[in-house]
C-alpha positions in Angstrom: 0.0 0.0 0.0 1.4 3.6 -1.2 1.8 6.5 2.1 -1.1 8.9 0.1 -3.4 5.4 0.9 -2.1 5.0 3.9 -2.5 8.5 5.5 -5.7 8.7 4.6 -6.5 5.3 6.2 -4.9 6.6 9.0 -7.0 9.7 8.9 -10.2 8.0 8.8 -9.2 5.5 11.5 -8.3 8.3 13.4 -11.8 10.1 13.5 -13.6 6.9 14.4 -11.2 6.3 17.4 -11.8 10.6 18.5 -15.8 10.5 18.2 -15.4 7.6 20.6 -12.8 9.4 23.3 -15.0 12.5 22.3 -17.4 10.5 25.1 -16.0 12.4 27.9 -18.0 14.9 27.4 -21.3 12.9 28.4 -20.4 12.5 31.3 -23.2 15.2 33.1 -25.5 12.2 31.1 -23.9 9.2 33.1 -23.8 11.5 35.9 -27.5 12.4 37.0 -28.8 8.8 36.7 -25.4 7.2 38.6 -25.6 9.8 41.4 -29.3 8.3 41.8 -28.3 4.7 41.2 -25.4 4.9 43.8 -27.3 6.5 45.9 -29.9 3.8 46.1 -27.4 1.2 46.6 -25.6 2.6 49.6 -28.7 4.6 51.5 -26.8 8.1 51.3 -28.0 10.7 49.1 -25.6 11.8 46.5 -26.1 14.8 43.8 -23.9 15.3 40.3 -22.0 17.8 41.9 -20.7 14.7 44.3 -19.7 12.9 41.2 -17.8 15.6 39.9 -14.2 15.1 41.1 -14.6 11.8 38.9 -14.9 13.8 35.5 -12.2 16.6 37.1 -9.7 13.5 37.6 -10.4 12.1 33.9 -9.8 15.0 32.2 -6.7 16.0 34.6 -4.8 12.6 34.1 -4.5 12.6 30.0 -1.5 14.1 29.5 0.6 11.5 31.9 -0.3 9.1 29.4 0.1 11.3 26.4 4.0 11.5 27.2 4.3 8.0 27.9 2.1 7.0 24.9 3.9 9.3 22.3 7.3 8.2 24.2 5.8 4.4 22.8 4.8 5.3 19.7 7.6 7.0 18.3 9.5 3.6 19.3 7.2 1.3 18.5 4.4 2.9 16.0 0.7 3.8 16.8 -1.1 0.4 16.2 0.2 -1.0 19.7 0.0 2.3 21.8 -3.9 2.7 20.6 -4.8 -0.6 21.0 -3.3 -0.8 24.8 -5.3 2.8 25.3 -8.4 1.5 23.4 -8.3 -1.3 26.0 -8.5 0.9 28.8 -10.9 3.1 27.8 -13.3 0.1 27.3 -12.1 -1.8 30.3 -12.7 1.7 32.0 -15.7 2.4 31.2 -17.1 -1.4 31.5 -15.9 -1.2 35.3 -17.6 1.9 36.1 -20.4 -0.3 35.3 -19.8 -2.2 38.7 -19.0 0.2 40.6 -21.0 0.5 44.2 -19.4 4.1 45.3 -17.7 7.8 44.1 -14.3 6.2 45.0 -14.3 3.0 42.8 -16.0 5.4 39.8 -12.8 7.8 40.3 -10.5 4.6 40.0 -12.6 3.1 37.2 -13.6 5.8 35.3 -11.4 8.9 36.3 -7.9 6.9 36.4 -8.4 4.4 34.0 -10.8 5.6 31.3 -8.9 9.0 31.7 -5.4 7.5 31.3 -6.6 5.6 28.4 -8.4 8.4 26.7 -4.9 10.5 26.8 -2.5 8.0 25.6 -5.2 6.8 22.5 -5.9 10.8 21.6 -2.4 11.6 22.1 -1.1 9.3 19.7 -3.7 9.7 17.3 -3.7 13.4 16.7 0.2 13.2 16.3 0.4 10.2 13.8 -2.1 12.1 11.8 0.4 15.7 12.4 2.9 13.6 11.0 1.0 12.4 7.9 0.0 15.7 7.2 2.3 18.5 7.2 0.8 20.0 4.0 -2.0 20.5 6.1 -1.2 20.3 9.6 -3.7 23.3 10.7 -6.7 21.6 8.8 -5.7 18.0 10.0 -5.9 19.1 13.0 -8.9 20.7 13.0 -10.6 18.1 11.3 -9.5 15.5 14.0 -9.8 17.2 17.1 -13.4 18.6 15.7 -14.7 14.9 15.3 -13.7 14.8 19.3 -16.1 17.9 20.1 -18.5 16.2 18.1 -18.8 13.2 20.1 -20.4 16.2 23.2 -23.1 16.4 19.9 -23.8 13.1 18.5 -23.5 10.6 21.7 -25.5 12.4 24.8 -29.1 11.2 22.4 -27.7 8.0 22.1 -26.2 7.5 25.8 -29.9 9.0 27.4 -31.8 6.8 25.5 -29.7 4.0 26.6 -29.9 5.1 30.1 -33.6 5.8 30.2 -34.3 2.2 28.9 -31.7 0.8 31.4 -29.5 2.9 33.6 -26.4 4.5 33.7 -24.7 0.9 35.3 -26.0 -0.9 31.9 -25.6 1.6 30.4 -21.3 2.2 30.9 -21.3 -1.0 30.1 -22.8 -1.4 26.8 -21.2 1.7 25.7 -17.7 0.4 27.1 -18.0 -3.1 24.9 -18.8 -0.8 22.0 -16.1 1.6 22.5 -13.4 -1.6 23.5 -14.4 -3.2 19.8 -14.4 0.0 17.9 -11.0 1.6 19.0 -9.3 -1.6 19.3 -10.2 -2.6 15.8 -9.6 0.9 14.6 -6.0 0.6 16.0 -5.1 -2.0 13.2 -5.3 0.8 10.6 -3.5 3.1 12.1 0.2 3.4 10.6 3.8 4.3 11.7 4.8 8.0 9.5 8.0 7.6 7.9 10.8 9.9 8.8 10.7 13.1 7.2 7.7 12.6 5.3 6.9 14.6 2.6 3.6 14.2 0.6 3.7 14.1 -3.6 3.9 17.4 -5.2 4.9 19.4 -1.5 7.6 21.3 -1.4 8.1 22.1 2.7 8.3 26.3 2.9 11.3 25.7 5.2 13.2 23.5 3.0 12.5 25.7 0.1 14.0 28.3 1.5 17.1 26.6 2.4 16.2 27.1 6.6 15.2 23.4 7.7 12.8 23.6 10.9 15.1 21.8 13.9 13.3 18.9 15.5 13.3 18.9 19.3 12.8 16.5 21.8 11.4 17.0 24.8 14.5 18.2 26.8 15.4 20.7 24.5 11.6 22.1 24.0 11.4 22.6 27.8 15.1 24.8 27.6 13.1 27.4 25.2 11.4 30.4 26.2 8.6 30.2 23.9 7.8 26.8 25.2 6.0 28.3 28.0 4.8 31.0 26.3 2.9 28.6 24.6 1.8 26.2 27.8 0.6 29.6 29.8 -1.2 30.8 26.5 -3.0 27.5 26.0 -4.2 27.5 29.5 -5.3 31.0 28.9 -7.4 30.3 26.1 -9.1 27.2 27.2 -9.6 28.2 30.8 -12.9 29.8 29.5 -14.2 26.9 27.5 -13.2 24.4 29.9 -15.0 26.3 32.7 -18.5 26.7 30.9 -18.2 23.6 28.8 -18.4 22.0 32.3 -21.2 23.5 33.7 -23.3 25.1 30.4 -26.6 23.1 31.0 -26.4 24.4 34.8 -25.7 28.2 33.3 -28.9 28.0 31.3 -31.0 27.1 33.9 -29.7 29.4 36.9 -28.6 32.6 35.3 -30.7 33.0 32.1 -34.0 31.0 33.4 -34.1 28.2 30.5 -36.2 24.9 30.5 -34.7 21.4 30.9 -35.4 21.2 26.7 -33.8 24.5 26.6 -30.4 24.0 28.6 -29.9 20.7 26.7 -30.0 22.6 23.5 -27.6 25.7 24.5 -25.3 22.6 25.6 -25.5 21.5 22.0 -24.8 24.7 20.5 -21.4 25.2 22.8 -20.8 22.0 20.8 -21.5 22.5 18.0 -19.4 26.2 17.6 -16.8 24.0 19.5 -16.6 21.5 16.5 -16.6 24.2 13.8 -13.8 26.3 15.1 -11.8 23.4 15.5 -12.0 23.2 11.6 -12.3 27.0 10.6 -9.5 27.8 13.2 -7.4 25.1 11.1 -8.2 26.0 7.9 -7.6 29.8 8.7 -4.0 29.3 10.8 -2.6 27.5 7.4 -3.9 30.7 5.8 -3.1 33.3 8.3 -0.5 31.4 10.7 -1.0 29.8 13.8 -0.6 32.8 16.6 -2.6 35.4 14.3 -5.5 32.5 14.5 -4.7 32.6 18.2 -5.3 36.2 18.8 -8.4 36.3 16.9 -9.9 33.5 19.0 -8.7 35.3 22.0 -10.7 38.0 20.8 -13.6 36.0 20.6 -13.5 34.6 23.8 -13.4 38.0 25.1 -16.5 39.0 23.7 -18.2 36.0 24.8 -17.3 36.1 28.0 -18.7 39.5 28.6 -22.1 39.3 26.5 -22.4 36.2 29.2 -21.5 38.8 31.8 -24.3 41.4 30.8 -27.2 38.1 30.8 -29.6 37.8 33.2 -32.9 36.0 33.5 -34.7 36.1 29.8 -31.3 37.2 27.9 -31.7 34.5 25.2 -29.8 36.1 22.7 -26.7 37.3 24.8 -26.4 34.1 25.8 -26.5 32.1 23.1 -24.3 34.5 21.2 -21.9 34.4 24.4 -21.3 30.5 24.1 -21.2 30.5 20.4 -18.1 33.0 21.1 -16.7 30.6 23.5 -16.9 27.3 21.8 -15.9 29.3 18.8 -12.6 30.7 20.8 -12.2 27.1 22.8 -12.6 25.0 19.4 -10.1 27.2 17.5 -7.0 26.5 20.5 -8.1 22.9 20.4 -7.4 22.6 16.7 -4.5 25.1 16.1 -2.2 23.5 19.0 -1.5 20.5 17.6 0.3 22.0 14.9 1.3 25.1 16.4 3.1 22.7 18.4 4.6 20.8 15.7 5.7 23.7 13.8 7.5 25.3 16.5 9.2 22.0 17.8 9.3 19.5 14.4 7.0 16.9 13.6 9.4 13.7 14.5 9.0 14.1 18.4 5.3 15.8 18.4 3.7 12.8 19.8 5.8 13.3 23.4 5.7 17.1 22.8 2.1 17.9 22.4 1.3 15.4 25.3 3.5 18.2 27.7 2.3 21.3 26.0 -1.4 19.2 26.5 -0.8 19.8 30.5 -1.8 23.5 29.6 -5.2 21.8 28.6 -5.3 20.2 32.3 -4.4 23.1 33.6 -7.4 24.6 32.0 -9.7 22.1 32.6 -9.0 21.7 36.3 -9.0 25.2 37.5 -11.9 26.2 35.0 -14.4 24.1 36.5 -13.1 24.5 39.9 -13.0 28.3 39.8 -16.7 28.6 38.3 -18.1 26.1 40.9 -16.6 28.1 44.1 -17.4 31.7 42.9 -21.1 30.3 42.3 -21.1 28.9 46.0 -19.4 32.3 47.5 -21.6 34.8 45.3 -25.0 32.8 44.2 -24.1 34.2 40.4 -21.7 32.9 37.8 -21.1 36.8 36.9 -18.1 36.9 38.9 -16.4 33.3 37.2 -17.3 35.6 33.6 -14.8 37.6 34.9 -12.2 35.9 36.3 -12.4 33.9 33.1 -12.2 36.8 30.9 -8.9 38.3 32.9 -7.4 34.8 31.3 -8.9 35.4 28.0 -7.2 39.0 27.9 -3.9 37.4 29.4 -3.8 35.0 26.7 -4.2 37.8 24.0 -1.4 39.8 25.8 0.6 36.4 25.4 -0.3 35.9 21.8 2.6 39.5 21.6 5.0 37.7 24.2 5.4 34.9 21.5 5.6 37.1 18.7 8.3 39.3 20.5 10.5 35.5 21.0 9.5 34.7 17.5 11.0 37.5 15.9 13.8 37.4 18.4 14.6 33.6 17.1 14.7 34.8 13.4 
C-alpha cells in the first residue's frame, strides 16, 4: 500500500477512534442517573455535583499518558500504543459499570478511562500531524473537531440507553462498544516515515534553504517560547473548559431556560466547539497559527462578557456568548496541535504535544473548579465571567509575548 493510501487510512481511522474518546463529554448524562443509582445502593443521598471530582480527575490525568504514549509510539508505532489505550478506555468504562461508590468510579472511570483516553488521543492526533504536514492546521482541525463532536452526537444515544436501562448498563454497553471500535480501529493506524513529505509538497522551510530543527522534549522545555505557549494555552481554554463543564447548569440558573432548553444551549457550545476546530485550522494554514490565536482570543473576550451582561430572559446574549466561547475554545483545540509541531518539528510531536497538553489540564482543572466556588461564595456565575475573561485578555497579551520570541529567534 502507497503513504497517500495510507494517510488517509490513517485519517479516517483516526476520526472513528476521537468520536469515541469525544465521550468524555457525556459524562453530566452518566452522571444524574449514577448519582441516583449509587445512591440507592448505599442509602446516602448523593447529587452530580458529588460525582464531579470523577470527571475533574479524567480529564486531569491525560497528558501523563500522552508522554508516555507518544514516548511508545515513536519507538514502536501507533497500532500497539492505541490498542493498549483502546483497552483501557473500554475496560474503564465497563468497570464503572460495577462500581458500588464515588471512590471505585474515580478509579474506574477517572484513572483508568482517563489514562486511556490521553495516551489513545495523544497518539492519534500526532500520527495524523505527521501524515500531514501540508496540512497540519486543517488536520488538526478536522480530527480534534470529530472529538467535540462526540459532546453532539453521543448524549441522544447515551440518554436513551440510560432511560431504557441505567447508567450501570448503560457504561457497560457503551464500554463493549467503544473496546471493539478503537481496538479494531487501532489495526489501521500506521507508523509515518521519517521526514515525510507528501507528492507534489515542497516544505516552505526546505525551500528556502532554513530546515525547521526537531526537538525533543529536553530541548523544547530549555526554550522560552515553550512556555509562552503552555501559559497561552491554559489562557485560552480556561474559558471553555470552565462553561463547557457546567453550560446546562448556566442556562438554567442565570438565564432561566427549560430542561429542553439547557440541553439545546449545551449543543450549540458544541456545535461552535466542532466548527472552530476546523475553521481555526483551515484559517491558521492561511493566516498562521498565533494570528489565528489572537483572533480566538478575541472571541473569547466577547463571549465572555455578552455572558456577563445576561440575566434572567437574555436568550440572545447568551446564546451568542457560548457561540463566542466554543468558537474561541474550538479554534485552540485545533490550532495546537500544529502550532506545536511547527514550532518543535513533527518527528518528536507525539511526546511534545502530550507536555504542551498539560496546559489543557491546567485549564480544565481550574476552570471548572474556579466557576463552581465563585457560584457557592456569590450565588451568580457573573463573577467566574470575569475571572475567566482576565485569562482570555492574558492569553491575548501572550499571543505578543510569542511574537516578541519569535521575531527574536529569526
Amino acid at each position: 500500500m502507497n503513504l497517500t493510501r495510507k494517510r488517509w487510512r490513517t485519517l479516517i481511522a483516526c476520526c472513528f477512534i476521537n468520536l469515541c474518546l469525544g465521550s468524555i463529554y457525556v459524562w453530566s448524562v452518566f452522571a444524574a442517573s449514577m448519582a441516583e443509582f449509587l445512591s440507592t445502593g448505599n442509602g446516602v443521598a448523593l447529587t452530580t455535583a458529588d460525582l464531579a471530582i470523577v470527571y475533574t480527575i479524567a480529564n486531569s490525568v491525560g497528558p501523563i499518558t500522552m508522554i508516555t504514549g507518544g514516548s511508545f509510539n515513536d519507538k514502536f508505532g501507533p497500532k500497539k500504543v492505541i490498542l493498549t489505550g483502546g483497552l483501557m478506555v473500554g475496560i474503564g468504562m465497563i468497570a464503572s459499570g460495577f462500581a458500588t461508590s464515588v471512590g471505585a468510579l474515580i478509579v474506574t472511570y477517572g484513572l483508568i478511562f482517563g489514562l486511556g483516553l490521553g495516551m489513545t488521543y495523544g497518539t492519534a492526533v500526532s500520527t495524523c500531524m505527521k501524515f500531514f504536514p501540508d496540512k497540519r492546521g486543517l488536520i488538526g482541525g478536522i480530527t480534534t473537531a470529530i472529538y467535540g463532536l462526540g459532546s453532539v452526537i453521543l448524549p441522544p444515544i447515551v440518554t436513551e440507553i440510560v432511560a431504557v436501562t441505567d447508567a450501570a448498563a448503560a457504561f457497560k454497553i457503551v464500554g463493549v462498544a467503544f473496546l471493539i471500535l478503537i481496538c479494531g480501529c487501532s489495526f489501521f493506524m500506521e507508523q509515518c516515515p521519517a521526514d515525510f513529505v507528501p507528492d507534489g509538497w515542497t516544505p516552505p522551510a526546505v525551500a528556502a534553504g532554513n530546515k525547521a530543527e526537531n526537538k525533543n522534549w529536553k530541548e523544547m522545555l530549555k526554550t522560552p517560547v515553550f512556555y509562552v505557549m503552555l501559559l497561552l494555552f491554559t489562557c485560552g481554554a480556561f474559558s471553555g473548559m470552565m462553561v463547557i463543564s457546567q453550560a446546562s447548569a448556566v442556562a438554567a440558573n442565570m438565564v432561566g431556560m427549560t430542561a429542553i432548553m439547557a440541553s439545546t444551549a449545551v449543543s450549540v457550545l458544541a456545535v461552535f466547539n466542532a466548527a472552530g476546530r476546523i475553521l481555526a485550522g483551515l484559517l491558521s494554514d492561511r493566516i498562521g497559527r498565533i494570528n489565528t490565536l489572537s483572533v480566538a482570543s478575541v472571541l473569547g473576550i466577547i463571549g465572555l462578557l455578552l455572558l456577563y451582561m445576561t440575566g434572567q430572559g437574555g436568550y440572545a446574549t447568551f446564546y451568542i456568548g457560548i457561540a463566542g466561547i466554543g468558537l474561541s475554545f474550538g479554534s485552540f483545540m485545533g490550532v495546537y496541535p500544529g502550532f506545536t509541531a511547527d514550532q518543535f518539528g513533527a518527528k518528536n510531536n507525539s511526546v511534545n504535544y502530550g507536555i504542551m497538553f498539560i496546559g489543557l489540564a491546567g485549564a480544565g482543572y481550574f476552570g471548572p473548579s474556579a466557576m463552581r466556588k465563585i457560584y457557592m461564595a456569590e450565588g451568580t456565575y457573573h463573577g467566574a465571567f470575569l475571572v475567566a475573561c482576565a485569562f482570555a485578555a492574558a492569553g491575548l497579551a501572550l499571543t505578543f509575548v510569542y511574537r516578541f520570541f519569535a521575531k527574536k529567534k529569526a
